[in-house]
N, C-alpha and C positions, 0 to 999 in steps of 0.2 A: 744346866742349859737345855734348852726345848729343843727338840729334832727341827723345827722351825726355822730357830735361831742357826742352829747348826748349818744350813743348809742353803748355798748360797742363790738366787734369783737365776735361772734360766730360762730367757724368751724364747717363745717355741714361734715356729713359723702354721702360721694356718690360715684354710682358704674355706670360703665363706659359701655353700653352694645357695640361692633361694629356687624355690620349688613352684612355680605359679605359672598358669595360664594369662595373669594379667597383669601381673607386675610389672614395673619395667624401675631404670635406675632410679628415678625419677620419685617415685612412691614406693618404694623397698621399701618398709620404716622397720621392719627385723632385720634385716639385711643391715640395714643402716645404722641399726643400734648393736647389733654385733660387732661391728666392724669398730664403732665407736669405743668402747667397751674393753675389747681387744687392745687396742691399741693404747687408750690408754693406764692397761695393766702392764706396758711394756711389751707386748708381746707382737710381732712382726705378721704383717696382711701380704700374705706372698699371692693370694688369686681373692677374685672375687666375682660370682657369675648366676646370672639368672638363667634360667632354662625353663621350658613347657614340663606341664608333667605328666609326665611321659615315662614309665620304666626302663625302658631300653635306654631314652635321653639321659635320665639319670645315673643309671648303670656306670654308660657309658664316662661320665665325666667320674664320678667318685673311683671307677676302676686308673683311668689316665692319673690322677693326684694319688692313688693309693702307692703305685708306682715310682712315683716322685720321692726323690731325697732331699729334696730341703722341703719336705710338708709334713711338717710332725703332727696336725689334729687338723680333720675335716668336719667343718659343723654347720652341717643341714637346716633350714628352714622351711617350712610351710609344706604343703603337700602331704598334711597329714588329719586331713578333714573325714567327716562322713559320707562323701559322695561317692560315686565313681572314679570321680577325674581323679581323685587324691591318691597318689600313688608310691608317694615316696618309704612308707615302713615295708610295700611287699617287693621294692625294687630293692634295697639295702639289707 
């Protein structure tokens, strides 16, 4: 028997941050297809949130859910371009 086999399904709960200037719920479509994706791997969408990017903005929310006990995986989108604005790998 496979460690696989062995090993029974556990849904984890995770929140979905997107990282954009101009996004909004509307046109997420990463946002949107995580979220999709997720859920239907079985696993539970406990938050789901767009923010500016912004370092401290981001910070700020990835620090609030790090703290959280029903949030087992936080997974970031966007804000990881070649501009300025893109902020999200020196805020993390």
């Amino acid at each position: 028997m496979s460690h696989k086999q062995s090993m029974p399904f556990k849904p984890l709960n995770i929140v979905i941050h997107t990282v954009s200037d101009t996004r909004t719920e509307e046109d997420d479509k990463s946002g949107a297809v995580l979220k999709e994706r997720l859920i239907q791997s079985g696993h539970r969408l406990v938050e789901k949130l767009i923010t500016k990017d912004d370092v401290f903005h981001i910070r700020k929310v990835v620090s609030d859910w790090i703290f959280r006990d029903d949030v087992d995986v936080i997974l970031i989108t966007g804000g990881t371009g070649f501009t300025i604005r893109d902020n999200t790998p020196q805020a993390v």
